[in-house]
PyMOL Python script that loads the backbone (N, CA, C, O; Angstrom):
from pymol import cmd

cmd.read_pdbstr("""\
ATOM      1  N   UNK A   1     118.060  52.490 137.772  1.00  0.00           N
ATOM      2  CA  UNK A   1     118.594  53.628 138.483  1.00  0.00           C
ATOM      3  C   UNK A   1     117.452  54.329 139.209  1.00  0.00           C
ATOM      4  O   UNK A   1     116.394  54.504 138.604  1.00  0.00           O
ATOM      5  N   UNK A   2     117.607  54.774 140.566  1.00  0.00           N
ATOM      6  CA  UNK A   2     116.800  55.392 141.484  1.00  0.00           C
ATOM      7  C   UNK A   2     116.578  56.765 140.909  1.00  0.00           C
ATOM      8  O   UNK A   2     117.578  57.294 140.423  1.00  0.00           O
ATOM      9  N   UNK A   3     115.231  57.564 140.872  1.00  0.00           N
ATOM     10  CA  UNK A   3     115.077  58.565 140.377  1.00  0.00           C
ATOM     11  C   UNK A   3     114.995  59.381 141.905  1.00  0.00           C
ATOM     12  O   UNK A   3     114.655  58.814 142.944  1.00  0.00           O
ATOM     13  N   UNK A   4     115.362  60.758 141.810  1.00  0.00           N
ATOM     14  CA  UNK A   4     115.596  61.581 143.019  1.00  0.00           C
ATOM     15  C   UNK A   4     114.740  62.772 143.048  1.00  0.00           C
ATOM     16  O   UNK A   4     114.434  63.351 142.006  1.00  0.00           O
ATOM     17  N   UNK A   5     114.377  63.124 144.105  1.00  0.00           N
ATOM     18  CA  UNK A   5     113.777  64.590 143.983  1.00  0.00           C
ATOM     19  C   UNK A   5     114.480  65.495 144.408  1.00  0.00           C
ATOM     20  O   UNK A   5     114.392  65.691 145.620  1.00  0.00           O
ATOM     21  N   UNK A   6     115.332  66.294 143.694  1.00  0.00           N
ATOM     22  CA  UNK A   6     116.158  67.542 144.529  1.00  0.00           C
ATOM     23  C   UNK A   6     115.417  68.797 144.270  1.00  0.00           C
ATOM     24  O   UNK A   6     114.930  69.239 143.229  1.00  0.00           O
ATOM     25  N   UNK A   7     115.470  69.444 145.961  1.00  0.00           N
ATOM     26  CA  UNK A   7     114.652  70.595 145.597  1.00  0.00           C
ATOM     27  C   UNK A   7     115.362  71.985 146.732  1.00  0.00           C
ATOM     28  O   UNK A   7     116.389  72.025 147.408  1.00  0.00           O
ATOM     29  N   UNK A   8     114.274  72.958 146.514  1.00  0.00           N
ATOM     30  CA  UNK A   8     115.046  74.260 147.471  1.00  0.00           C
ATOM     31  C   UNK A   8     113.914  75.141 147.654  1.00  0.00           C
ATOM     32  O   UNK A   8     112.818  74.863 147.168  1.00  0.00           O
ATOM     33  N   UNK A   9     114.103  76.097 148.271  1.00  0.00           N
ATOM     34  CA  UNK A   9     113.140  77.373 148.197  1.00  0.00           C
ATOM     35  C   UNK A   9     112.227  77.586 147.042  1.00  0.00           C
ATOM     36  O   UNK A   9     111.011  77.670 146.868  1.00  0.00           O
ATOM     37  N   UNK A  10     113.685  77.659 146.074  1.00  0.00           N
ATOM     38  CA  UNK A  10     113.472  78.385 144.811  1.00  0.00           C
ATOM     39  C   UNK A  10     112.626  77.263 143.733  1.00  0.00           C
ATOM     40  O   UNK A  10     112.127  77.646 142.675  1.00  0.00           O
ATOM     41  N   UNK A  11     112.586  76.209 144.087  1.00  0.00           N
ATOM     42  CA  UNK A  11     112.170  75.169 142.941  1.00  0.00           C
ATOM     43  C   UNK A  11     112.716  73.332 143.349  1.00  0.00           C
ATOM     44  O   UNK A  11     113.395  72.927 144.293  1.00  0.00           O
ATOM     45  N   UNK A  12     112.200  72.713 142.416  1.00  0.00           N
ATOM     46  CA  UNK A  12     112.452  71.455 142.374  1.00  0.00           C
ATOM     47  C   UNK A  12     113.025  70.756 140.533  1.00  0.00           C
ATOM     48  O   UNK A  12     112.996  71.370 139.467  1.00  0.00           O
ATOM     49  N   UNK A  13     113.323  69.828 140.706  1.00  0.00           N
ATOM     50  CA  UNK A  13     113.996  69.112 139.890  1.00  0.00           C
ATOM     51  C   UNK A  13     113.207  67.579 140.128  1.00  0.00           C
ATOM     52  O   UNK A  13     112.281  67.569 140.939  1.00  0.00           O
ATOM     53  N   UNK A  14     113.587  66.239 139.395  1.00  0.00           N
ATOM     54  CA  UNK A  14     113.091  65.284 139.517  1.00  0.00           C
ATOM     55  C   UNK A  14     113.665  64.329 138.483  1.00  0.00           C
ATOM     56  O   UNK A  14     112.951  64.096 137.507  1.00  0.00           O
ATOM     57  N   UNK A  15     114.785  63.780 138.556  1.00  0.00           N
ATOM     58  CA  UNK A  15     115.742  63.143 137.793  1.00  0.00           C
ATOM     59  C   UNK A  15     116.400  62.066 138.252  1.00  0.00           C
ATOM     60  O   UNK A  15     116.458  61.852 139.463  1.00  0.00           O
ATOM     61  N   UNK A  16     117.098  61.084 137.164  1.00  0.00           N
ATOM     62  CA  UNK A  16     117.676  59.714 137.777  1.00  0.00           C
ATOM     63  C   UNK A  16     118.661  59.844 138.582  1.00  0.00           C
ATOM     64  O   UNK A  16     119.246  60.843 138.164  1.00  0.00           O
ATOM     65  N   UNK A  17     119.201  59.462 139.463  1.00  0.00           N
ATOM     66  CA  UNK A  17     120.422  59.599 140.277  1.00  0.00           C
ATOM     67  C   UNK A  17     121.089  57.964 140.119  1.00  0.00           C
ATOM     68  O   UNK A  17     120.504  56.903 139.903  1.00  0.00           O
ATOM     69  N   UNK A  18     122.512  58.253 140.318  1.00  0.00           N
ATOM     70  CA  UNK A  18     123.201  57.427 140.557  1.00  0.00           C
ATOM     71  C   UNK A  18     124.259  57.825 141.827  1.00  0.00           C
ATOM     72  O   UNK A  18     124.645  58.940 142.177  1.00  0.00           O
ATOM     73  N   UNK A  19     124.556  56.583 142.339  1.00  0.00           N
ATOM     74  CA  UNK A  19     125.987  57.519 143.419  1.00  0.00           C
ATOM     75  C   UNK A  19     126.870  56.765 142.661  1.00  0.00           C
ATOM     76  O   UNK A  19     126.722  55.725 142.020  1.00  0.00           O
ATOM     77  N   UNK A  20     128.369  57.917 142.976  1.00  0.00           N
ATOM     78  CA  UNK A  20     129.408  57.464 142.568  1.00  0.00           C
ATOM     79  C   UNK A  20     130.851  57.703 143.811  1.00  0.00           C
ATOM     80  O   UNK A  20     130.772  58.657 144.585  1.00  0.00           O
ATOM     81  N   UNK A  21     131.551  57.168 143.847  1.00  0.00           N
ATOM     82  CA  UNK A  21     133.070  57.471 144.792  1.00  0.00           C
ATOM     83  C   UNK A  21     133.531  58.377 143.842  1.00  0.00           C
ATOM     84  O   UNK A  21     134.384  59.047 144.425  1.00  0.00           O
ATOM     85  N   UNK A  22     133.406  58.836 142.456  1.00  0.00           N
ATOM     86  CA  UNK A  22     133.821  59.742 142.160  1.00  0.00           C
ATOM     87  C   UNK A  22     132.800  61.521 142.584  1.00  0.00           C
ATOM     88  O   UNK A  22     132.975  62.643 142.107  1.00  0.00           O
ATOM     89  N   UNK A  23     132.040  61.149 143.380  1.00  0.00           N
ATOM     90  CA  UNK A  23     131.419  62.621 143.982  1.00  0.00           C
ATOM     91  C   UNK A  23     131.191  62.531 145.046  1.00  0.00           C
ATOM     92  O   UNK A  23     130.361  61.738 145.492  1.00  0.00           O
ATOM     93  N   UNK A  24     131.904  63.362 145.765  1.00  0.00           N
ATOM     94  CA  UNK A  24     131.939  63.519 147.342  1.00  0.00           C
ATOM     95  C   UNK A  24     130.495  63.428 148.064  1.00  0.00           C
ATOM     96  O   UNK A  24     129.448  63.902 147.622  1.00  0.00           O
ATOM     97  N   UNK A  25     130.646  62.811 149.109  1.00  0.00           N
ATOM     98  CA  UNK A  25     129.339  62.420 150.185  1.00  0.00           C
ATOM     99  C   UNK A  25     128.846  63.803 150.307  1.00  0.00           C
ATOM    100  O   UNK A  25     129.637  64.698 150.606  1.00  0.00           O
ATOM    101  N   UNK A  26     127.456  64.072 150.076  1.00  0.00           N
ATOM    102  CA  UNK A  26     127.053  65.571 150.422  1.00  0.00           C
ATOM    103  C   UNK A  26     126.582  66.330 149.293  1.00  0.00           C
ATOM    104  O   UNK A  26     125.795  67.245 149.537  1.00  0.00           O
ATOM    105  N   UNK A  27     126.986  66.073 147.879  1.00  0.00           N
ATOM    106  CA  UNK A  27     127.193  66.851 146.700  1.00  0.00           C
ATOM    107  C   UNK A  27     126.737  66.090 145.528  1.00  0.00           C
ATOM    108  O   UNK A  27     127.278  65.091 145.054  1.00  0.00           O
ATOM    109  N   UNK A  28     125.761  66.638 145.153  1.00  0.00           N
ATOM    110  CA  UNK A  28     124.851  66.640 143.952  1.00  0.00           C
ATOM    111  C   UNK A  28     125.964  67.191 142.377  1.00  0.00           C
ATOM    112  O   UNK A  28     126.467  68.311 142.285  1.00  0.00           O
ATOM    113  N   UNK A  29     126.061  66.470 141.694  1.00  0.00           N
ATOM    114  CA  UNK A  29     126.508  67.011 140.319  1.00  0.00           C
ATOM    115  C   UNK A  29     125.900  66.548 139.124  1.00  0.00           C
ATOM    116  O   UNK A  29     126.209  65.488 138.581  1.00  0.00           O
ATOM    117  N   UNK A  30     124.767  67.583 138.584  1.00  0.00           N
ATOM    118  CA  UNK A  30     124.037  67.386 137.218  1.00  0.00           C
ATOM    119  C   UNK A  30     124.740  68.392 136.330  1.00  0.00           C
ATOM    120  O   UNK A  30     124.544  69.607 136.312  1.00  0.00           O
ATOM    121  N   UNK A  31     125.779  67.536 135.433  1.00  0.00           N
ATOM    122  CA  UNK A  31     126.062  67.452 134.139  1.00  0.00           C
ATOM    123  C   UNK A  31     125.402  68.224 133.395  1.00  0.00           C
ATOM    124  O   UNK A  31     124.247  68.047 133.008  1.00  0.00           O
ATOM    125  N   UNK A  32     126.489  69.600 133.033  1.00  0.00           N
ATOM    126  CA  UNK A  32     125.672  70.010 131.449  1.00  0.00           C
ATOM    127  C   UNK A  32     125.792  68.826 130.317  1.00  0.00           C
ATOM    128  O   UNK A  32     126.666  68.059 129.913  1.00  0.00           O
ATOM    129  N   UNK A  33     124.561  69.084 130.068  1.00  0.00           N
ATOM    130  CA  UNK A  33     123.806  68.116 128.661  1.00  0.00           C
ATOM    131  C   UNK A  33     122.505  67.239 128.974  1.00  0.00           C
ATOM    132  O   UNK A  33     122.267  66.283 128.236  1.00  0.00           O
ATOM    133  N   UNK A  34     121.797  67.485 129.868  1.00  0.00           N
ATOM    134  CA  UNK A  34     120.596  67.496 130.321  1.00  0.00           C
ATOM    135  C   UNK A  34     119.962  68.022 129.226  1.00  0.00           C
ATOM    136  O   UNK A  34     120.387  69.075 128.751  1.00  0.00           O
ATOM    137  N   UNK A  35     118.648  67.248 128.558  1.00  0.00           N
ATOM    138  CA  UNK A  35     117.573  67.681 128.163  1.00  0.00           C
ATOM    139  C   UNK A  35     116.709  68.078 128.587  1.00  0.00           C
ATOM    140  O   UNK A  35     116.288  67.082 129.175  1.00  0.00           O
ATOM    141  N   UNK A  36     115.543  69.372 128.917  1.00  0.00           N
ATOM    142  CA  UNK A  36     114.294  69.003 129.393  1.00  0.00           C
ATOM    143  C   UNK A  36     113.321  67.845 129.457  1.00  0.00           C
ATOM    144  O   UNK A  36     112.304  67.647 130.122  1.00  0.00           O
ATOM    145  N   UNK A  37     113.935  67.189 128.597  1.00  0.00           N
ATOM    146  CA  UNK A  37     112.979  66.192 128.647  1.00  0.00           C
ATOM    147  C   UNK A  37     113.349  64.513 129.134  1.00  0.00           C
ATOM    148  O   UNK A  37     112.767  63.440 128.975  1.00  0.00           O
ATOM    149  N   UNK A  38     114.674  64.951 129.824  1.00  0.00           N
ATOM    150  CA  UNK A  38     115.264  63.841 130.409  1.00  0.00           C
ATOM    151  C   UNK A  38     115.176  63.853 131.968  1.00  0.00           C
ATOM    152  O   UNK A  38     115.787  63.002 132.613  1.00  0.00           O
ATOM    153  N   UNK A  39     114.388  64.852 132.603  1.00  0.00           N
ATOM    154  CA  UNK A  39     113.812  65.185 133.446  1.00  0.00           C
ATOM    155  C   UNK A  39     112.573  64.589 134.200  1.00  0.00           C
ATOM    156  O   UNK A  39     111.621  65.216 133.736  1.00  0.00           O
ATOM    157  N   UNK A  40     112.215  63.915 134.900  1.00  0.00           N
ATOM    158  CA  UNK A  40     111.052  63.618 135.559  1.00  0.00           C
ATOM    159  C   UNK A  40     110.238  64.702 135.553  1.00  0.00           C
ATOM    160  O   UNK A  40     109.313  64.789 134.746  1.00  0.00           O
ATOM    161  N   UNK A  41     110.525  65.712 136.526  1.00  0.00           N
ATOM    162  CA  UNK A  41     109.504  66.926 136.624  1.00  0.00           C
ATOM    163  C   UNK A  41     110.792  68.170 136.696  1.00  0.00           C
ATOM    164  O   UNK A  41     111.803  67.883 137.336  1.00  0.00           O
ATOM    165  N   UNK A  42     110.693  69.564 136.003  1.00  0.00           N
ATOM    166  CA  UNK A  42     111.457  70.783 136.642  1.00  0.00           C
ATOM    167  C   UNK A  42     112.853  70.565 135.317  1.00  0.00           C
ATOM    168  O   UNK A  42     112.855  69.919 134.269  1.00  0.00           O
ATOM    169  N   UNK A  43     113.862  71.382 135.937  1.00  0.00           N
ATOM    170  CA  UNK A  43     114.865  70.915 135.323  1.00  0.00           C
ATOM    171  C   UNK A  43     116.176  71.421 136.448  1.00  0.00           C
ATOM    172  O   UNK A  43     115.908  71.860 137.566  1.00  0.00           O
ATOM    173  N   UNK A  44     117.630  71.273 135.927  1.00  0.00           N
ATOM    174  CA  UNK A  44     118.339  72.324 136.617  1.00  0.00           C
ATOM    175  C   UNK A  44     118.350  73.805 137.176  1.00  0.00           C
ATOM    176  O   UNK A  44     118.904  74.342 138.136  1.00  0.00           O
ATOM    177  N   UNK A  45     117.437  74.273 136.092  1.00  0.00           N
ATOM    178  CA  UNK A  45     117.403  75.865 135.887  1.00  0.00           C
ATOM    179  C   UNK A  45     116.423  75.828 136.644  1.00  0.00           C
ATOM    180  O   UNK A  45     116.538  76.946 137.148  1.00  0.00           O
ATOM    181  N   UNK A  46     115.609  75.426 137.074  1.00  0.00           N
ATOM    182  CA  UNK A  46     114.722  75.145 138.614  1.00  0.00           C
ATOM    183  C   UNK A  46     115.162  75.493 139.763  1.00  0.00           C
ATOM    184  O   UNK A  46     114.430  75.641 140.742  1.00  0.00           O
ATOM    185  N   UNK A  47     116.931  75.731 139.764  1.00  0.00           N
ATOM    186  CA  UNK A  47     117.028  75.328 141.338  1.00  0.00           C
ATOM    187  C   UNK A  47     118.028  76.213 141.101  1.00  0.00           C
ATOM    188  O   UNK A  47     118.906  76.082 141.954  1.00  0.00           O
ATOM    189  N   UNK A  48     118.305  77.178 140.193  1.00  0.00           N
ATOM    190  CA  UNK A  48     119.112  78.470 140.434  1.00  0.00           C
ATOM    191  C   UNK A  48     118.590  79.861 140.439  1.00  0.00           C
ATOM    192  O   UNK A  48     117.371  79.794 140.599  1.00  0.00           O
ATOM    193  N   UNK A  49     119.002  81.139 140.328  1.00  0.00           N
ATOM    194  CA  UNK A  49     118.683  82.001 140.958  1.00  0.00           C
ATOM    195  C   UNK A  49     119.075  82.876 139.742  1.00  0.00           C
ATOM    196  O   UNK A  49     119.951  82.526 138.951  1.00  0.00           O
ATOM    197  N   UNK A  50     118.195  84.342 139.606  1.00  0.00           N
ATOM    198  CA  UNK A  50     118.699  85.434 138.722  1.00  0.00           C
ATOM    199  C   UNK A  50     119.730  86.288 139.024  1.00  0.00           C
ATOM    200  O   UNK A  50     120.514  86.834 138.247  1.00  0.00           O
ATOM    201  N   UNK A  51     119.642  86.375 140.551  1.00  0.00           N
ATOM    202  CA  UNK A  51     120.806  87.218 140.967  1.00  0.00           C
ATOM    203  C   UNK A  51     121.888  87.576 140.631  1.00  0.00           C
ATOM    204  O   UNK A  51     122.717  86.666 140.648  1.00  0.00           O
ATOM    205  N   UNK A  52     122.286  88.624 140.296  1.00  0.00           N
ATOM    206  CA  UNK A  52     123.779  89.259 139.401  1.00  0.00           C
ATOM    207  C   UNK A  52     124.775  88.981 141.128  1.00  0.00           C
ATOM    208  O   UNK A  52     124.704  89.580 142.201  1.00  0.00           O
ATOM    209  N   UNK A  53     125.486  87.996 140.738  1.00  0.00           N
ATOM    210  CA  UNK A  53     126.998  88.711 141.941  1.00  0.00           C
ATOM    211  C   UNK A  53     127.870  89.814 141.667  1.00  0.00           C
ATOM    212  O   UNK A  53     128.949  89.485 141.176  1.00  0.00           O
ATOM    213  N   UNK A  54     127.640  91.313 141.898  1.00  0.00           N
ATOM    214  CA  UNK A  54     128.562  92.402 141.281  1.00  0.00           C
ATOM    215  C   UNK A  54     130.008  91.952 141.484  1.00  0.00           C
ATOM    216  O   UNK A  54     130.513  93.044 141.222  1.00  0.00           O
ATOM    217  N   UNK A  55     131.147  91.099 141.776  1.00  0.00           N
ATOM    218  CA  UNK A  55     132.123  90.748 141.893  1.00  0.00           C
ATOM    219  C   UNK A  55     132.100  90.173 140.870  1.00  0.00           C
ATOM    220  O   UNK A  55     133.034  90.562 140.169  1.00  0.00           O
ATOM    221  N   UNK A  56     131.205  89.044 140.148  1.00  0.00           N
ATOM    222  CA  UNK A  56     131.523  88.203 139.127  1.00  0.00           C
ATOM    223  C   UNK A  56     131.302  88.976 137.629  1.00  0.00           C
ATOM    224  O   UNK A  56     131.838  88.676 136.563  1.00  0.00           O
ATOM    225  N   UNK A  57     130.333  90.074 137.901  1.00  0.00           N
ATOM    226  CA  UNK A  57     130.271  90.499 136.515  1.00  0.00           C
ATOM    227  C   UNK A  57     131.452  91.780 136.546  1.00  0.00           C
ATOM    228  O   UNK A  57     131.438  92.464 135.523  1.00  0.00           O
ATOM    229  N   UNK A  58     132.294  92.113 137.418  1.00  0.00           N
ATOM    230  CA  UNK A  58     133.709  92.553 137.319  1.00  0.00           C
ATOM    231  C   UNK A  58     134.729  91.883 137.135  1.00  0.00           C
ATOM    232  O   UNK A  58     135.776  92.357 136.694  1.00  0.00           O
ATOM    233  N   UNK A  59     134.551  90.651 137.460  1.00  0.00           N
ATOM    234  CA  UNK A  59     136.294  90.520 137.075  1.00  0.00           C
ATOM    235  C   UNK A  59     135.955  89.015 136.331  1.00  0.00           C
ATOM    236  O   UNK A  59     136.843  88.175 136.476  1.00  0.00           O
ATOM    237  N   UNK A  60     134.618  88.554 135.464  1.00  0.00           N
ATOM    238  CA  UNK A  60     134.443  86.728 135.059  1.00  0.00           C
ATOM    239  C   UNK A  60     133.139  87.138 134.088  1.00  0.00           C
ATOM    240  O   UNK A  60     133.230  87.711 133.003  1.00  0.00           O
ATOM    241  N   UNK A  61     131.969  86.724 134.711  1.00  0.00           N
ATOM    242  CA  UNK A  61     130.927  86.800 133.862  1.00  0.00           C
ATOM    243  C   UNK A  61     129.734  86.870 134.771  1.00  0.00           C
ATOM    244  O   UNK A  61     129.736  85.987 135.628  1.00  0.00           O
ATOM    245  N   UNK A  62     128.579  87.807 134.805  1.00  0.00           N
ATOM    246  CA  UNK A  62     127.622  87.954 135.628  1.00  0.00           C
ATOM    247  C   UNK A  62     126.851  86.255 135.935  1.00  0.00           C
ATOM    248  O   UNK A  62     127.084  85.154 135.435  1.00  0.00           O
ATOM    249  N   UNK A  63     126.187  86.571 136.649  1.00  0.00           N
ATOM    250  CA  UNK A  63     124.958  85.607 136.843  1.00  0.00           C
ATOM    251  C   UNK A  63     126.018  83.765 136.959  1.00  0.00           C
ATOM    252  O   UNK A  63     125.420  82.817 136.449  1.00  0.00           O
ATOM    253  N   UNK A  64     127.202  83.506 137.492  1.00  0.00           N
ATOM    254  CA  UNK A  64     127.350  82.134 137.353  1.00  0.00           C
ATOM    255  C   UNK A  64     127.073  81.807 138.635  1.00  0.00           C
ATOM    256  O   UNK A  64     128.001  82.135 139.374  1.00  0.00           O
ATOM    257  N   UNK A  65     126.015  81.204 139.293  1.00  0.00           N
ATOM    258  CA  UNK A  65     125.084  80.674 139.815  1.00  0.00           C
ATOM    259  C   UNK A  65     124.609  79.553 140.132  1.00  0.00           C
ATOM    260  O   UNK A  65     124.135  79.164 141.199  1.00  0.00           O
ATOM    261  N   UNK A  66     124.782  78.949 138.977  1.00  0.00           N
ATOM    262  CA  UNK A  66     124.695  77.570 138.609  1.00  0.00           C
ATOM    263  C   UNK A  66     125.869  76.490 139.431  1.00  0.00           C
ATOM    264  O   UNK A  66     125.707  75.308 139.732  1.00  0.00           O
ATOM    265  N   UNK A  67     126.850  77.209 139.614  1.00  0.00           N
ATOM    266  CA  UNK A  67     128.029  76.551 139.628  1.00  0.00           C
ATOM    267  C   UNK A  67     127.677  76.003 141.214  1.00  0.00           C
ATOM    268  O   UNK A  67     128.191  74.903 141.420  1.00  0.00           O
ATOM    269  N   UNK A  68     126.815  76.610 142.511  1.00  0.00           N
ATOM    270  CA  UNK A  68     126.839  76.100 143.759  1.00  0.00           C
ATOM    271  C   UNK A  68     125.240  76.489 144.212  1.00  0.00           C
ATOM    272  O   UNK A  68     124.879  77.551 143.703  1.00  0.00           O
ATOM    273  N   UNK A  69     124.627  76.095 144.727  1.00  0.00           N
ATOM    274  CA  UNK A  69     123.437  76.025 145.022  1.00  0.00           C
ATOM    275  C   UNK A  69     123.005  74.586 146.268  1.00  0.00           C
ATOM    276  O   UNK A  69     123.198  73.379 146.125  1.00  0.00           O
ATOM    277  N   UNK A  70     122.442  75.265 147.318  1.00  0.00           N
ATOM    278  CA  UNK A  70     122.506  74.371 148.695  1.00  0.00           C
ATOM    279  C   UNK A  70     120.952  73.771 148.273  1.00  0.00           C
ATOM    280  O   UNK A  70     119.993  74.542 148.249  1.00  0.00           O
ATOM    281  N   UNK A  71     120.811  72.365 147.955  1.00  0.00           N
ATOM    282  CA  UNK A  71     119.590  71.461 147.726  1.00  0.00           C
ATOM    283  C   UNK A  71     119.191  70.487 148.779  1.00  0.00           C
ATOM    284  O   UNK A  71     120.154  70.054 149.411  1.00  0.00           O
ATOM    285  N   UNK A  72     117.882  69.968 149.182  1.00  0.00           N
ATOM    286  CA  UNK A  72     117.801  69.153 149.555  1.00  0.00           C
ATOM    287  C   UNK A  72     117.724  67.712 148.430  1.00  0.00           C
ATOM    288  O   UNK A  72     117.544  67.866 147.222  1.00  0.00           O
ATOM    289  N   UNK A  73     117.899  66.292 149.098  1.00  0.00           N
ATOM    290  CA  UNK A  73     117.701  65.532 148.329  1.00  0.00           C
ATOM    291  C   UNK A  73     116.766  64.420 148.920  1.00  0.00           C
ATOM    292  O   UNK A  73     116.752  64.307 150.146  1.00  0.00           O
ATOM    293  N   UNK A  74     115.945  63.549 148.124  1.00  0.00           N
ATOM    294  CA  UNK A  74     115.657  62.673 148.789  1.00  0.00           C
ATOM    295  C   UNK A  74     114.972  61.805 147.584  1.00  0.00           C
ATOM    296  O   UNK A  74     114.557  62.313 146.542  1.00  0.00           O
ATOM    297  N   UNK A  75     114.915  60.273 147.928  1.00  0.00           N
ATOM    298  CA  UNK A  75     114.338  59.145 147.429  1.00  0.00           C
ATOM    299  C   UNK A  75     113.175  59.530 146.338  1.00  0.00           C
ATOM    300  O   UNK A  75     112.434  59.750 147.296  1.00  0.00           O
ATOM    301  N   UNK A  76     112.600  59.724 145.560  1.00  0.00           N
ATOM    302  CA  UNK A  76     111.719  59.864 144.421  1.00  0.00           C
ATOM    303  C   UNK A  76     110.487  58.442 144.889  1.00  0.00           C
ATOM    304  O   UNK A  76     110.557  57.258 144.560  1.00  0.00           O
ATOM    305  N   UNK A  77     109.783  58.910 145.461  1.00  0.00           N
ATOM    306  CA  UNK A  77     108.619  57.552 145.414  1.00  0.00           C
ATOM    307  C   UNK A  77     107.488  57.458 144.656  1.00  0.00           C
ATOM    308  O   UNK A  77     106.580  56.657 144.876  1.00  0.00           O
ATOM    309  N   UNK A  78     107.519  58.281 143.739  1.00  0.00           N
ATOM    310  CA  UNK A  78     106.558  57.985 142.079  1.00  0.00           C
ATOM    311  C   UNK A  78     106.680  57.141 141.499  1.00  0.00           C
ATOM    312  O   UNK A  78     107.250  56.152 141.959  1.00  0.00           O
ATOM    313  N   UNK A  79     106.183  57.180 140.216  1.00  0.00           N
ATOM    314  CA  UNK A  79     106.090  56.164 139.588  1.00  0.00           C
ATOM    315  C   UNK A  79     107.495  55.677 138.578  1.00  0.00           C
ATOM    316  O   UNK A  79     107.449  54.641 137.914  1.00  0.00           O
TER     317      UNK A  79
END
""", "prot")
cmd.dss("prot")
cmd.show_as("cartoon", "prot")
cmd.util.cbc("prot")
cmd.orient("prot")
């Protein structure tokens, strides 16, 4: 499996990728149940943000963040 570098402003990540027809062309989906240490370099929490949305901590739960985040991706050419 091809390892990937996804990254952003805020940080980078560095993990195996696979593609699937079950995830739309365009869209990255890392699975809760990630270890840190199943990680190349970084982790998920790399590539999100502290920011409170005052809408979400009214009517859901502050800080969900996680859920969309705009990444670049590309080929991993390490080792």
């Amino acid at each position: 499996m091809p390892a990937s570098a996804i990254f952003l402003d805020r940080g980078r990540t560095t993990l195996k990728a696979r593609l699937s027809e079950g995830v739309r062309p365009g869209v990255v989906n890392i699975s809760e149940g990630w270890w840190i240490e199943q990680f190349k370099e970084g982790s998920v929490n790399h590539l999100t943000h502290d920011v409170i949305n005052p809408v979400q901590a009214i009517i859901y739960e502050p800080n969900m963040h996680m859920n969309d985040v705009a990444v670049e991706v590309v080929r991993y050419e390490g080792e």
